[in-house]
PLY file of the C-alpha trace (Angstrom):
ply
format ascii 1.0
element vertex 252
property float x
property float y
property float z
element edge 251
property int vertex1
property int vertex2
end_header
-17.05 -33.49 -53.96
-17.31 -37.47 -53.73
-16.21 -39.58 -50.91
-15.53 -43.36 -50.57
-15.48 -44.02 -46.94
-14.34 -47.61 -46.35
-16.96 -49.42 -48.94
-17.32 -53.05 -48.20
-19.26 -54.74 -50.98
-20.22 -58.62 -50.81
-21.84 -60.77 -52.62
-23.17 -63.97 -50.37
-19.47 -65.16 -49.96
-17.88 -62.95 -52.63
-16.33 -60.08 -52.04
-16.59 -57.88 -54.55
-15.18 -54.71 -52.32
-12.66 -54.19 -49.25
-12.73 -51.09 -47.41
-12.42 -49.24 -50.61
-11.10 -45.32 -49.62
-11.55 -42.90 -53.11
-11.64 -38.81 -52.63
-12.43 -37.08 -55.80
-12.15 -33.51 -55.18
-14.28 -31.02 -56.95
-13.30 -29.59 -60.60
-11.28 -32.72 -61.40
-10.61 -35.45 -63.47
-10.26 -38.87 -61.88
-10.14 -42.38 -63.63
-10.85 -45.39 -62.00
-8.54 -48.49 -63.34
-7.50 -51.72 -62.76
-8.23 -55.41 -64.31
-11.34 -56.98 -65.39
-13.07 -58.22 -62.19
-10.95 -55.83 -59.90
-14.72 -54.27 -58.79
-14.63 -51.28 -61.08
-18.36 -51.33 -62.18
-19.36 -52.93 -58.92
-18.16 -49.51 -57.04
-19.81 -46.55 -59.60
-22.86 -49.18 -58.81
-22.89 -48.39 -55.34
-21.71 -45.01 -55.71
-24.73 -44.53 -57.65
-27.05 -46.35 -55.33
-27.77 -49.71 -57.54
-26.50 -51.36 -54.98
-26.23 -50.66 -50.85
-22.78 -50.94 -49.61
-22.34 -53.88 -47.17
-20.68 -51.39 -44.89
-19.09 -48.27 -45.28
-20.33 -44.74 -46.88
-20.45 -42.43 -49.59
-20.38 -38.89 -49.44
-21.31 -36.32 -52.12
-21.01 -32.41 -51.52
-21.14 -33.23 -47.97
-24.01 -35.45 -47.33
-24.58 -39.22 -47.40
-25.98 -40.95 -50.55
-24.63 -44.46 -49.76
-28.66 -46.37 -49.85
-30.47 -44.06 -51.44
-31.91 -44.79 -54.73
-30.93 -44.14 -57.58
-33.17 -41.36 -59.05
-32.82 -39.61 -55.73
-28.93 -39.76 -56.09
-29.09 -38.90 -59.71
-31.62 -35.35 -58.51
-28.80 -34.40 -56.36
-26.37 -33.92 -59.00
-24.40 -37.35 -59.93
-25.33 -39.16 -63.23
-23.71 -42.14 -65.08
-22.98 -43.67 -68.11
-22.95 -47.13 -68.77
-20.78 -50.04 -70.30
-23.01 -50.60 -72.86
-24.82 -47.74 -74.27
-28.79 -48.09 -73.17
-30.62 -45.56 -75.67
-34.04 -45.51 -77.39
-33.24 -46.73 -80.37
-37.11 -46.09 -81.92
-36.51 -42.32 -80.93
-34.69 -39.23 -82.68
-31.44 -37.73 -80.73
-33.25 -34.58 -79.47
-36.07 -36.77 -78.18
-33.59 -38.98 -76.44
-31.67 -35.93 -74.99
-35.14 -34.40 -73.98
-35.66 -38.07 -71.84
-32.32 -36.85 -70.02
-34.42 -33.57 -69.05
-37.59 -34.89 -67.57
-35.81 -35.81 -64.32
-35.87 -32.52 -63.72
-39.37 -31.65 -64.40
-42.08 -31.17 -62.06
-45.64 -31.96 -63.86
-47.89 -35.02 -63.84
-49.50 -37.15 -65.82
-52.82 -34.96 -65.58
-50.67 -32.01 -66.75
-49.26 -33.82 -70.00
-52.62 -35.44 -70.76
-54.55 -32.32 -70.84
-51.35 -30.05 -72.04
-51.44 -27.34 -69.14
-49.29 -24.26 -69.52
-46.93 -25.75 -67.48
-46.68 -28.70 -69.13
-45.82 -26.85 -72.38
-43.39 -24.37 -70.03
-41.50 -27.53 -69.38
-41.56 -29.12 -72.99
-40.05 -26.27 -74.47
-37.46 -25.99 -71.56
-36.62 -29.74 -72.57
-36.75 -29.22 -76.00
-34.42 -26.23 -75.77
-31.98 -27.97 -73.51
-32.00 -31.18 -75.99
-30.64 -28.96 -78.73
-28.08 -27.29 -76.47
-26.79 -30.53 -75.04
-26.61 -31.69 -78.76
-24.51 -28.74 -79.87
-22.18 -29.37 -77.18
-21.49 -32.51 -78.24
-21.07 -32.00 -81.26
-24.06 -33.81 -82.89
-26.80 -31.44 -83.57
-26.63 -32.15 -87.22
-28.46 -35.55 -86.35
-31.28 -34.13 -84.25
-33.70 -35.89 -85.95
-31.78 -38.84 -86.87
-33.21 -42.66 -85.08
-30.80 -43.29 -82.55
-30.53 -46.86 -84.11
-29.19 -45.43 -87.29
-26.64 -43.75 -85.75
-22.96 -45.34 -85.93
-21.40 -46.53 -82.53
-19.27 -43.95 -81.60
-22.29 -41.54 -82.26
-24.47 -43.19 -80.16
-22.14 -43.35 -77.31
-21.75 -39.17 -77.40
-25.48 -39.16 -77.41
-25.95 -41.01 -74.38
-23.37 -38.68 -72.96
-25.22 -35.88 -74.21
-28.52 -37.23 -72.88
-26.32 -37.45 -69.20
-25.68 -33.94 -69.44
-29.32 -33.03 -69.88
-29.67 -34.28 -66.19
-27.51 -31.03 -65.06
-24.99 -33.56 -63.06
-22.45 -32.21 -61.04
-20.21 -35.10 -61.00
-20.13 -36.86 -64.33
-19.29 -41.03 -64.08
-18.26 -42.70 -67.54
-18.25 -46.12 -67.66
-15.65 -47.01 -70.24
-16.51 -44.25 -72.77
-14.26 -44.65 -75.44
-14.53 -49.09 -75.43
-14.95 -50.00 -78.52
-13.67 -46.87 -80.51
-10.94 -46.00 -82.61
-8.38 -43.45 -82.03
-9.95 -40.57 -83.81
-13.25 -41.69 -81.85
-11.07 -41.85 -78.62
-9.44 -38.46 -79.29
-12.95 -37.04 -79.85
-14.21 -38.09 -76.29
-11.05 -36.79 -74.99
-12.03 -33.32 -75.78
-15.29 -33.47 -74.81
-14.36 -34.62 -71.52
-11.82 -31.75 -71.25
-14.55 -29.16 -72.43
-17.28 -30.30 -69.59
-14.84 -29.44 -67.16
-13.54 -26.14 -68.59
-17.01 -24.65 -69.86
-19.23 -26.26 -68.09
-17.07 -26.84 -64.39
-18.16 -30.06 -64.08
-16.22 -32.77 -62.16
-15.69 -36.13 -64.14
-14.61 -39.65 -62.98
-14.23 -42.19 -65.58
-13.25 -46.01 -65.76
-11.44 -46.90 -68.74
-9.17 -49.68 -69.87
-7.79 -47.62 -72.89
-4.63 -46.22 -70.75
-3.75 -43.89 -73.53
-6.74 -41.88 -72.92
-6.56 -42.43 -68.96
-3.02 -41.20 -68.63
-3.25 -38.26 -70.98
-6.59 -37.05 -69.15
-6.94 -37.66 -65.44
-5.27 -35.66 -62.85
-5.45 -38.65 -60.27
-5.68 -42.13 -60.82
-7.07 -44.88 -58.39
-6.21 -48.44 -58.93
-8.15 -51.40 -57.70
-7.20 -54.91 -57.82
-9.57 -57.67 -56.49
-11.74 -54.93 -54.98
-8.90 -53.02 -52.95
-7.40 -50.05 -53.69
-3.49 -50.70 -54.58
-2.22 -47.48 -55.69
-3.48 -43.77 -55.88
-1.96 -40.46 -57.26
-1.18 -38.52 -60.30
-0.57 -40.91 -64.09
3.33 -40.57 -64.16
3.69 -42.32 -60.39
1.08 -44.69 -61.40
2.90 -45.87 -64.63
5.89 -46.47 -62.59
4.03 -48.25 -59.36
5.61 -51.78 -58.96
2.37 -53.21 -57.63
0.60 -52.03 -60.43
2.92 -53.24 -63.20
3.09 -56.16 -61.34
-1.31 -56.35 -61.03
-1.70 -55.74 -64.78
1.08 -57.85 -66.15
1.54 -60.39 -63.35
5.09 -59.90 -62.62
7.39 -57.32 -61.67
9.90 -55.58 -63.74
0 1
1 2
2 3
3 4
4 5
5 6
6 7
7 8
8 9
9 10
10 11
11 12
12 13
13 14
14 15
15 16
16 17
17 18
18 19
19 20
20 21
21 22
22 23
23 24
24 25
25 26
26 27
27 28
28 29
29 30
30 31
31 32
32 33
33 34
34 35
35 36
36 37
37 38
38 39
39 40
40 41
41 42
42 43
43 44
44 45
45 46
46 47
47 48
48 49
49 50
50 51
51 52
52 53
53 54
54 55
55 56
56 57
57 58
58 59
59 60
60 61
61 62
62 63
63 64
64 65
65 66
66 67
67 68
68 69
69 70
70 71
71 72
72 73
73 74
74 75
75 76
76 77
77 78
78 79
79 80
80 81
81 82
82 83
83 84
84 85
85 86
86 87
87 88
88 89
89 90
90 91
91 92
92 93
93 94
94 95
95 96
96 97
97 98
98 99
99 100
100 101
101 102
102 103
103 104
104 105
105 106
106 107
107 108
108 109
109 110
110 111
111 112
112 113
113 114
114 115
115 116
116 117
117 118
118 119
119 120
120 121
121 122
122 123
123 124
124 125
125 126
126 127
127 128
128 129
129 130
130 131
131 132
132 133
133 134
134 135
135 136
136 137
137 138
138 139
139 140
140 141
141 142
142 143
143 144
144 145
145 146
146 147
147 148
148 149
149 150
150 151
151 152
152 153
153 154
154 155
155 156
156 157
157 158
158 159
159 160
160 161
161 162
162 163
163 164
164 165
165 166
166 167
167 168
168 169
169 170
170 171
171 172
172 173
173 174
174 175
175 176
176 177
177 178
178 179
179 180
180 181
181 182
182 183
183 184
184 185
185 186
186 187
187 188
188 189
189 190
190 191
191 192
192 193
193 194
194 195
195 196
196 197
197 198
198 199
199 200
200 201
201 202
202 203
203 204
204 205
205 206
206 207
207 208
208 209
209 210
210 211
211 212
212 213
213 214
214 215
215 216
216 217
217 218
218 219
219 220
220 221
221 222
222 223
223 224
224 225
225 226
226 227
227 228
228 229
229 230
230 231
231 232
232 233
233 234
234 235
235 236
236 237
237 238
238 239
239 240
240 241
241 242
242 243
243 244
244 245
245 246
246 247
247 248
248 249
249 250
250 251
């Protein structure tokens, strides 16, 4: 589904990425580790088209998507989280969910202004897909709660929730669970487990908590100082030398 085809990312004289390779096939789970600075963020960014690689491409369900912008990207099927979660905070969960559903209406400002049919078509669509994205994550009990009163772990399944109101194929987390405790952790866990299984979407996540990573991803990709060290299945990375050696700066 996703392809990283030798990503160069700099930054004036910092390089941020080197010839970065990443395949994430369709249907899976994939995490995305490796130390603070390692160019983590810095690649979903340009996966996501925040930023235009240097050189190099990125391919998703076939096609390129490396320069585009980001709402273009995003109507093609990938959406993102972020580090820190970006909601409305003057705005109930279902209206914040409903935001999430807009990209993928068609009317205009004429439309809403003088409330066409197919402006209140689309509403209801929105409205309908708010509550169902709600129930799925297991907060439709605060539908008309201010998303500033919720409590942090809350407000972090919301903005997932609001994500999945987009309709994305390929679901980026950025850091989900940071933050959280284990119960929260746990909770995202499942959730990630049942938008694959119910909902058959494909997921790649970077995370720091390696509980969570380990127990969840099928593959793993590590970077360190914006290479990639290491890729393949949890148990082989636990035991990778390089990476032992990259997150605890020595070897065993």
């Amino acid at each position: 589904m996703l392809e990283v085809n030798k990503v160069d990312m700099f930054f004036g004289g910092l390089v941020a990425l080197k010839s970065v390779n990443m395949t994430v096939p369709k249907g899976e789970i994939h995490g995305l580790i490796g130390p603070n600075g390692s160019g983590k963020t810095t690649l979903i960014n340009v996966i996501t088209g925040f930023y235009a690689p240097t050189a190099g491409e990125v391919i998703f369900n076939g096609k390129k998507i490396s320069g585009l912008a980001p709402n273009v990207i995003s109507l093609s099927g990938l959406g993102r989280t972020f580090q820190n979660v970006n909601l409305f905070p003057e705005m109930t969960a279902l209206e914040n969910v409903m935001t999430g559903y807009c990209v993928r209406t068609g009317y205009n400002l004429a439309s809403a202004i003088f409330e066409t049919r197919r402006f209140k078509r689309e509403e209801q669509e929105a409205y309908e897909e708010a509550e169902k994205q709600l129930e799925f994550v297991g907060l439709i009990g605060e539908r008309d709660t201010l998303a500033k009163n919720l409590p942090y772990g809350k407000r972090r399944l919301l903005e997932i929730a609001r994500l999945l109101a987009t309709d994305p194929q390929l679901v980026l987390l950025d850091e989900p669970v940071a933050g959280m405790n284990e119960q929260e952790s746990e909770e995202v866990a499942q959730l990630v487990h049942k938008m694959r299984q119910e909902d058959n979407r494909t997921i790649l996540l970077i995370e720091h908590h390696m509980k969570f990573v380990m127990s969840l991803c099928d593959q793993l990709t590590v970077l360190s100082s914006g290479s990639v060290i290491a890729e393949g299945r949890p148990e082989s990375i636990q035991n990778n030398e390089e990476v032992i050696a990259c997150y605890l700066g020595k070897r065993r």
